[in-house]
Backbone bond lengths (Angstrom), bond angles and torsions (degrees), N, CA, C in turn:
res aa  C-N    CA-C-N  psi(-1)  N-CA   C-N-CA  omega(-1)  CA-C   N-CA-C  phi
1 X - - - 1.443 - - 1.520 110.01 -
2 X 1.318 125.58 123.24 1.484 124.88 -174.87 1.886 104.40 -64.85
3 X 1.130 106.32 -26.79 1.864 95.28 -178.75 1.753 93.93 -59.42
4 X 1.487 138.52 -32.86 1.386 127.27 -137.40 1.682 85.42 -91.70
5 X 1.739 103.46 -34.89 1.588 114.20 -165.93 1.999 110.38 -75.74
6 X 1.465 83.46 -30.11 1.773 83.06 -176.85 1.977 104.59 -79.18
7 X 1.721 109.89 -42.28 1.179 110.97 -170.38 1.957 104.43 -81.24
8 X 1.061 121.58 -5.10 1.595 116.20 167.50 1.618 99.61 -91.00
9 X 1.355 141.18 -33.17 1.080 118.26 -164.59 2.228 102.67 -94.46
10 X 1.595 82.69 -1.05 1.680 77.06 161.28 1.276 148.99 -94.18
11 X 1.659 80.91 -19.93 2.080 120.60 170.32 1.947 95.10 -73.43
12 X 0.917 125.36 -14.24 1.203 122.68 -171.07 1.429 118.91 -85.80
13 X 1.437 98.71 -55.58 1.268 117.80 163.80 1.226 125.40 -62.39
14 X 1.166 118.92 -29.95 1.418 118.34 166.07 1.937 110.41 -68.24
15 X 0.953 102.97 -48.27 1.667 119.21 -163.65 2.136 88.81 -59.56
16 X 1.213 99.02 -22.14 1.512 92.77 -166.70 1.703 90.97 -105.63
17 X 0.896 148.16 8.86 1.384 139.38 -165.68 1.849 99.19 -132.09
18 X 1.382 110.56 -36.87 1.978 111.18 160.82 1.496 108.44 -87.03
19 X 1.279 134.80 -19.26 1.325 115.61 -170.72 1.668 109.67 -143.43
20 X 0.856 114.45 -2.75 1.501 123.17 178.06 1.310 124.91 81.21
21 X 1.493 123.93 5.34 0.908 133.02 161.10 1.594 111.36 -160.51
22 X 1.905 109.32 160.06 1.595 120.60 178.45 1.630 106.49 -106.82
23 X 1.246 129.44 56.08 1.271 128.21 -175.91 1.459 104.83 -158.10
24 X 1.459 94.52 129.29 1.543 101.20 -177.70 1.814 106.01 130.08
25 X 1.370 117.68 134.50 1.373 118.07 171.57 1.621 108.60 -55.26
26 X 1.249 102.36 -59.53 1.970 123.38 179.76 2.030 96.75 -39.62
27 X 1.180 116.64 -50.44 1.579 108.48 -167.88 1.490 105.99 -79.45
28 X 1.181 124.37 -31.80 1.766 130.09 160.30 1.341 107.56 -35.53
29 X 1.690 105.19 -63.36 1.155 105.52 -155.90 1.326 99.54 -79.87
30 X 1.214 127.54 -47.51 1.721 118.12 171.79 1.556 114.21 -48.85
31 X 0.996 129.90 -26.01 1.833 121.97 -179.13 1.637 85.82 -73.22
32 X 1.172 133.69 -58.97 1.380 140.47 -146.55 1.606 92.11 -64.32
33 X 1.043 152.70 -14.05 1.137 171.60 166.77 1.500 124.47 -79.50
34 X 1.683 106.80 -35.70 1.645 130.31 -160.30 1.730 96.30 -68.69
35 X 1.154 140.89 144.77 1.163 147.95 151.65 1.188 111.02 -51.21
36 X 1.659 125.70 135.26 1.328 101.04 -165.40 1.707 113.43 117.29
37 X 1.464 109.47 -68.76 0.892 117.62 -131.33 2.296 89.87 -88.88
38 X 0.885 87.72 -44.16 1.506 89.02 169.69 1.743 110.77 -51.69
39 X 1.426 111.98 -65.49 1.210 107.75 -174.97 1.611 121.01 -44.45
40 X 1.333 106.90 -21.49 1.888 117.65 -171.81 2.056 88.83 -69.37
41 X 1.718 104.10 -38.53 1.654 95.30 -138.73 2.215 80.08 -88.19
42 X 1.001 108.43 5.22 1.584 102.77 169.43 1.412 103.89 -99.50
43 X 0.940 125.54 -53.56 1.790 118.70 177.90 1.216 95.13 -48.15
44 X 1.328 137.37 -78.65 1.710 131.25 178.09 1.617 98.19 -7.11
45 X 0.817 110.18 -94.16 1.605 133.11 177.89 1.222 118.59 -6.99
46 X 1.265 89.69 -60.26 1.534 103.89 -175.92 1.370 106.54 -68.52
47 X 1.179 126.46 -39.63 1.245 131.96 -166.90 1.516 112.00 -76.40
48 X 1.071 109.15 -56.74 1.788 110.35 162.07 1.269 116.92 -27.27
49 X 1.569 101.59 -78.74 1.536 117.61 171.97 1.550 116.10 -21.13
50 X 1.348 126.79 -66.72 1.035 130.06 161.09 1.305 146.53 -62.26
51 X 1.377 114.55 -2.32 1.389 119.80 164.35 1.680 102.67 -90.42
52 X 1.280 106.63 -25.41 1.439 117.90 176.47 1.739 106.93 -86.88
53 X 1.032 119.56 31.78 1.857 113.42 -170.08 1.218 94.39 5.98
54 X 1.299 110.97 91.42 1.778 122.75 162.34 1.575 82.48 -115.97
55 X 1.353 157.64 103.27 1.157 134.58 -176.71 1.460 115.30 -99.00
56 X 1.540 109.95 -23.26 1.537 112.59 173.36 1.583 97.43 -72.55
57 X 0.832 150.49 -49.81 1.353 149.85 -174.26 1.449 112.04 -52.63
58 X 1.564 122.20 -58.39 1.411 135.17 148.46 1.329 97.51 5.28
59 X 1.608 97.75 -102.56 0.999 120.91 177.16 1.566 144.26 -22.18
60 X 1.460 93.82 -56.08 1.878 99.03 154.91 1.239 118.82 -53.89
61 X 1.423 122.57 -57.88 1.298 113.09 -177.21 1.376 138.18 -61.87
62 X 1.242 101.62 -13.84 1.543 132.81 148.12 1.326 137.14 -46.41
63 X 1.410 111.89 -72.01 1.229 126.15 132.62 1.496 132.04 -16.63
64 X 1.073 88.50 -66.16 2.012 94.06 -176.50 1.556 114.54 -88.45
65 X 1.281 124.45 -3.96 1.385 119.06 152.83 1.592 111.73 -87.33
66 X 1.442 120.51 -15.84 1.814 104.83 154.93 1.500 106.32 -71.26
67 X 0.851 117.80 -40.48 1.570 121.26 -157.90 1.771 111.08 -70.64
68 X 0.900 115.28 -31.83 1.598 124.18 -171.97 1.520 117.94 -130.97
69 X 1.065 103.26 -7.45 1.684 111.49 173.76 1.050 128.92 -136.52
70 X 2.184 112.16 13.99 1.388 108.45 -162.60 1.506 133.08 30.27
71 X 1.400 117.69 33.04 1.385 119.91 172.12 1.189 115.61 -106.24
72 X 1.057 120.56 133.52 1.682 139.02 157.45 1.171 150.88 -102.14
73 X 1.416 119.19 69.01 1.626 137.29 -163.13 1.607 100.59 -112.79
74 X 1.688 96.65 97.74 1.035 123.07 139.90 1.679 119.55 16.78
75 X 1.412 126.48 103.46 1.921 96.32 171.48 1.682 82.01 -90.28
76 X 1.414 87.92 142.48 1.601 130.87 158.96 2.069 92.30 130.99
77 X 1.390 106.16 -46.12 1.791 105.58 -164.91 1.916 105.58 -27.26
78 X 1.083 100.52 168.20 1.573 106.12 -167.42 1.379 114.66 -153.11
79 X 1.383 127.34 109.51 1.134 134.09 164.37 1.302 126.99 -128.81
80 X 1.275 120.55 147.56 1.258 131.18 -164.96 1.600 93.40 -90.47
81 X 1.894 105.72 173.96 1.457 119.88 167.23 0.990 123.30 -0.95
82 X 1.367 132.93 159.88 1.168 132.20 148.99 1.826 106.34 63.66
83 X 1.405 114.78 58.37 1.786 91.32 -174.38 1.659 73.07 -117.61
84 X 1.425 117.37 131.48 1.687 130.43 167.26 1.331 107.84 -107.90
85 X 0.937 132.58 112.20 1.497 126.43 139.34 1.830 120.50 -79.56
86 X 1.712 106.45 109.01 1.169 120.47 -152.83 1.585 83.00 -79.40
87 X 1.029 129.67 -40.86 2.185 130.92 175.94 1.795 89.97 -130.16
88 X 1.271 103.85 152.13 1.335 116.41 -170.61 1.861 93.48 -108.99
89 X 1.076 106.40 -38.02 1.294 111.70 -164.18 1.861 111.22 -44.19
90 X 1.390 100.67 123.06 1.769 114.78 173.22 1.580 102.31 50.78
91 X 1.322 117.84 52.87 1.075 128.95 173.80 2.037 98.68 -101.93
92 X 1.241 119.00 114.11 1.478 120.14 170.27 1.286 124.07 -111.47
93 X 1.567 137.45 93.87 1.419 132.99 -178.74 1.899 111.91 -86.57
94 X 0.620 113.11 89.54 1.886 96.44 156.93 1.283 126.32 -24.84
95 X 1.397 96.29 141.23 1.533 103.36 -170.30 1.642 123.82 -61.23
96 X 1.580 104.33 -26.82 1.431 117.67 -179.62 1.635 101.37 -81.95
97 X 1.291 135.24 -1.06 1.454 116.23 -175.37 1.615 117.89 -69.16
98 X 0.834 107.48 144.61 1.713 121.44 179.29 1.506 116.21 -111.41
99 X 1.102 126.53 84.34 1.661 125.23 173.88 1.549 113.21 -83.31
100 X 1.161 113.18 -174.36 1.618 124.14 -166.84 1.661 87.41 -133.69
101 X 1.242 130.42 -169.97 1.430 170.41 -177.08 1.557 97.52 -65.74
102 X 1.347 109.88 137.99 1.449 115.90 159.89 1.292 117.00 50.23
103 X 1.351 140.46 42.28 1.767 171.57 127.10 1.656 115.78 -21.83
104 X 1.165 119.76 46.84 1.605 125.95 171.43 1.707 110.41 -36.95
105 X 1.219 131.88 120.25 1.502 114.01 158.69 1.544 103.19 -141.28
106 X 1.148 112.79 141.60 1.637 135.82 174.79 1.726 97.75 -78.39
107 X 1.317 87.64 -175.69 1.516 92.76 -167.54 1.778 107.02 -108.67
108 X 1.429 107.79 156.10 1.358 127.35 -171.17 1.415 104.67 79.12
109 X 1.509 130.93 38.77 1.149 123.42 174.62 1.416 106.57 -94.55
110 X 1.182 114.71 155.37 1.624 138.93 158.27 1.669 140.92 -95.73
111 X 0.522 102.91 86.65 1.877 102.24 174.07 1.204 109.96 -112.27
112 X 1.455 101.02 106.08 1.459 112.34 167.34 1.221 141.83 -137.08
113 X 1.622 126.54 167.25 1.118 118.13 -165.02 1.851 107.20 -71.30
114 X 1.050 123.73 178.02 1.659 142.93 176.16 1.392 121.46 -146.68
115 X 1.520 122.26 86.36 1.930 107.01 -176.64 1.558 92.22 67.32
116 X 1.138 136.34 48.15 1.554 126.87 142.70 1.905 108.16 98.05
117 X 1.333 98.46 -30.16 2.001 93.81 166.69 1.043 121.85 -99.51
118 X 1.564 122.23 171.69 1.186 112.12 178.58 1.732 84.19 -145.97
119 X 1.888 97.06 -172.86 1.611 112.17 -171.81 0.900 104.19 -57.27
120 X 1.978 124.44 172.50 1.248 127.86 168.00 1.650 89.67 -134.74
121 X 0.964 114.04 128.03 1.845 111.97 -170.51 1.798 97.33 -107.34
122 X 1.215 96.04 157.49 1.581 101.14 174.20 1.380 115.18 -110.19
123 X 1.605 117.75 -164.01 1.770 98.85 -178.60 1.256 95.13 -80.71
124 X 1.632 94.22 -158.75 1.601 119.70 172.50 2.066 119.23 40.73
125 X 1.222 102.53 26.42 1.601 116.03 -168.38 1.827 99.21 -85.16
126 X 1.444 120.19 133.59 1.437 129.96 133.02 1.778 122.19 -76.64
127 X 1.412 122.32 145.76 1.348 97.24 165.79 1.887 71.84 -142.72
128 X 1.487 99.04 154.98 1.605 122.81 -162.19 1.692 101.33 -109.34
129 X 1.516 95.04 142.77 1.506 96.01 -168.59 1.473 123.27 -54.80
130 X 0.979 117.72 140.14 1.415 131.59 -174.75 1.647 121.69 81.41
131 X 1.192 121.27 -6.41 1.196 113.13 164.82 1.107 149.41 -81.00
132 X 0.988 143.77 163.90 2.032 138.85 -117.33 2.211 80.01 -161.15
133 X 1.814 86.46 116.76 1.734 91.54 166.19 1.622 77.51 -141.29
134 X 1.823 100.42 122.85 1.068 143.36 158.56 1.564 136.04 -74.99
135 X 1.509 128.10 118.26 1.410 124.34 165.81 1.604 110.95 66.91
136 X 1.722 106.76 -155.60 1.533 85.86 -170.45 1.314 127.29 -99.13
137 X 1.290 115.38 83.06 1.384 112.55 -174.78 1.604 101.16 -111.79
138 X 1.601 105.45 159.13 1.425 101.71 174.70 1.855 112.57 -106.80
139 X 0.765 108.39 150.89 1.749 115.28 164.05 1.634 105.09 -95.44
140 X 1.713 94.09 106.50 1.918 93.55 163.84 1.449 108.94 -54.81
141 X 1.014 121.76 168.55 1.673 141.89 149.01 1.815 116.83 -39.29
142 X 1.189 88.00 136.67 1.781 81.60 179.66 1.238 111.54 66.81
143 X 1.512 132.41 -17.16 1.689 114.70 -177.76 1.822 101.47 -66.86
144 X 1.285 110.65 170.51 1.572 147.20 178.51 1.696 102.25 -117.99
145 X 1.289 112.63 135.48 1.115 117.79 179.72 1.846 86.42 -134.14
146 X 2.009 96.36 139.26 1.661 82.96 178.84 1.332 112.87 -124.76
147 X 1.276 113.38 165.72 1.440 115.32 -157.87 1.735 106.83 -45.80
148 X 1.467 88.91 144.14 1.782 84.77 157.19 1.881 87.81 81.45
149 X 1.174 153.12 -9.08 1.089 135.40 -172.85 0.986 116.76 -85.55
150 X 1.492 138.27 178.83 1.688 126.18 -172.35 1.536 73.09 -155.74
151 X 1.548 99.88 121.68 1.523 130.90 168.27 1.495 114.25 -90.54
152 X 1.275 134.41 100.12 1.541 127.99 148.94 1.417 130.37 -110.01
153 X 1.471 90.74 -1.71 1.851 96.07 168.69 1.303 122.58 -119.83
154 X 1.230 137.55 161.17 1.426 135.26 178.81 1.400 111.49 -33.60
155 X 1.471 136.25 170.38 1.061 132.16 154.46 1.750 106.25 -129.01
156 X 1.057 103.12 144.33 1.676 102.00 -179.51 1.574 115.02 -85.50
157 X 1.598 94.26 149.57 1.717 92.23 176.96 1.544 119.48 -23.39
158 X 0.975 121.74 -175.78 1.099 130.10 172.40 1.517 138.80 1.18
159 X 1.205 99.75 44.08 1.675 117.91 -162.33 1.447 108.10 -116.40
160 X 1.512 121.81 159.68 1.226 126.51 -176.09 1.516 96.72 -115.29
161 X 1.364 126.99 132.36 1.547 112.83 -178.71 1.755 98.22 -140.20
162 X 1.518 124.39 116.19 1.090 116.44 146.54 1.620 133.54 -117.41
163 X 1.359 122.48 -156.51 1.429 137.73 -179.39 1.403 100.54 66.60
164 X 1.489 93.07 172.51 1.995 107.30 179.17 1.899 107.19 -105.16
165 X 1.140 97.70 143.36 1.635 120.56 -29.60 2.098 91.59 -72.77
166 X 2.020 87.67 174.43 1.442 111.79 -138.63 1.764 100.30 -86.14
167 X 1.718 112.49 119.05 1.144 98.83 -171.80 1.969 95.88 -127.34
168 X 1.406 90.12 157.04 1.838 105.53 176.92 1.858 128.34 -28.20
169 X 1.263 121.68 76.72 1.338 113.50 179.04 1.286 115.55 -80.76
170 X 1.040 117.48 -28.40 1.243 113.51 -172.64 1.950 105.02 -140.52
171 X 1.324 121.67 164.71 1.155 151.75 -170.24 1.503 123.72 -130.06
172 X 1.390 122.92 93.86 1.365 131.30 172.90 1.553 135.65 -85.14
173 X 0.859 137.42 162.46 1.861 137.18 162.96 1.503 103.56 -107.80
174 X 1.244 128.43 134.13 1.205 126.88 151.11 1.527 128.11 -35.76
175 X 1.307 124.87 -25.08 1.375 151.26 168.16 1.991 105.19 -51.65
176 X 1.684 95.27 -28.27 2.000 101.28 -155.39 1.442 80.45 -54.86
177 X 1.626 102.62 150.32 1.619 123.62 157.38 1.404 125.24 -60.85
178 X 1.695 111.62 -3.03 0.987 110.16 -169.30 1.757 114.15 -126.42
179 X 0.909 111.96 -7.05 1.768 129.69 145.89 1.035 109.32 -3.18
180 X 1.628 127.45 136.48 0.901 127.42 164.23 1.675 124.02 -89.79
181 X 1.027 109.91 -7.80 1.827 142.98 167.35 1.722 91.48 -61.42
182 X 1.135 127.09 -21.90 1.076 136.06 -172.11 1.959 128.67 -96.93
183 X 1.211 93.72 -36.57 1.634 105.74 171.81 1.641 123.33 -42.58
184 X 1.360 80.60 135.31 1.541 86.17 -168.49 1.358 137.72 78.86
185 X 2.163 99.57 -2.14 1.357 95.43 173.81 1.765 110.04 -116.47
186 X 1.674 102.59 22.14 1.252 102.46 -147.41 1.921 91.65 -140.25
187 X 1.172 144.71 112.22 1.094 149.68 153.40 1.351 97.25 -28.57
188 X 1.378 120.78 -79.80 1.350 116.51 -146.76 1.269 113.07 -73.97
189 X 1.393 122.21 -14.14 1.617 115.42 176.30 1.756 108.99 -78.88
190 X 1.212 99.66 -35.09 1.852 97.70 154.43 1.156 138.05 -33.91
191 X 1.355 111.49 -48.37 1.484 118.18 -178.35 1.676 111.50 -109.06
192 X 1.207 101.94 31.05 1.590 117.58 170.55 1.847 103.24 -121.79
193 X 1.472 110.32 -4.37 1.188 94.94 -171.68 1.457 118.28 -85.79
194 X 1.409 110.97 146.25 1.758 102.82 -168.63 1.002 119.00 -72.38
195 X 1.134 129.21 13.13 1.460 123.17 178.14 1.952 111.03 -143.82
196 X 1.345 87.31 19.94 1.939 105.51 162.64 1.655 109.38 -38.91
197 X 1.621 97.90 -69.79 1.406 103.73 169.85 1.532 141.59 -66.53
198 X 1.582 116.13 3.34 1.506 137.07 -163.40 1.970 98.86 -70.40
């Protein structure tokens, strides 16, 4: 079933991005515990449900990620693999958002619609707690979004962009050692991750 294949390869990624590794009964059971980690396995849910017009189900799972996880994902929003919510808390997506693969977000983030569109995110994306990406802009691949920033313009591949509103500090290659296109294939980006020790 792709919900078991999309929501295990997201428990994974998480388990490798809070603790540095997905192996072990002890790291299961600690993600299963992780903040966050519930709200991921209700969006799953929800999302199934609805490709399956289960709509009362939809709906619950909907429901109960406001209710117990302060999360708010949109029914219809869409993300591929790898979507982590590293804190779930006051996290709000719109229903029209479109993500890609491997989608990190901290908590108190925003994605929202503007006049009827909303973001289109690419893979391999961070977005930093508290920041707000607005209307129709896209997120290249590999960009970093940093906390606290307010997005209303595109961001380019592989770019780091903060402040309000959020502009280009930095410039990456898909090649960087520190990629998130990269997790899990790389020791050392493991033990650089900020929340190794969490």
């Amino acid at each position: 079933m792709r919900i078991l294949d999309d929501l295990g390869t997201d428990l994974r990624l998480k388990a490798r991005w809070c603790y540095g590794t997905d192996q072990g009964m002890g790291t299961i059971l600690r993600l299963l515990f992780t903040d966050g980690t519930m709200a991921m396995v209700y969006y799953r849910l929800m999302q199934w449900a609805r490709r399956h017009r289960l709509t009362p189900i939809e709906l619950l799972a909907n429901r109960l990620n406001g209710i117990f996880c302060n999360c708010y994902i949109g029914r219809g929003a869409e993300f591929g693999r790898g979507f982590v919510l590293v804190h779930a808390d006051g996290v709000v997506i719109n229903r029209l958002v479109r993500g890609g693969e491997n989608v990190y977000l901290e908590h108190q983030v925003t994605i929202g619609a503007d006049r009827g569109t909303s973001p289109v995110l690419g893979n391999d994306i961070f977005i930093g707690a508290g920041a707000k990406i607005l209307g129709p802009v896209t997120i290249g691949d590999g960009a970093r979004v940093g906390a606290n920033a307010v997005v209303v313009k595109d961001v380019p591949a592989w770019s780091t962009v903060v402040g309000v509103p959020a502009k280009v500090v930095r410039q990456r290659s898909a090649e960087d050692p520190d990629s998130l296109a990269r997790l899990g294939a790389t020791e050392q980006f493991l033990d650089q991750s900020p929340l190794a020790e969490d």
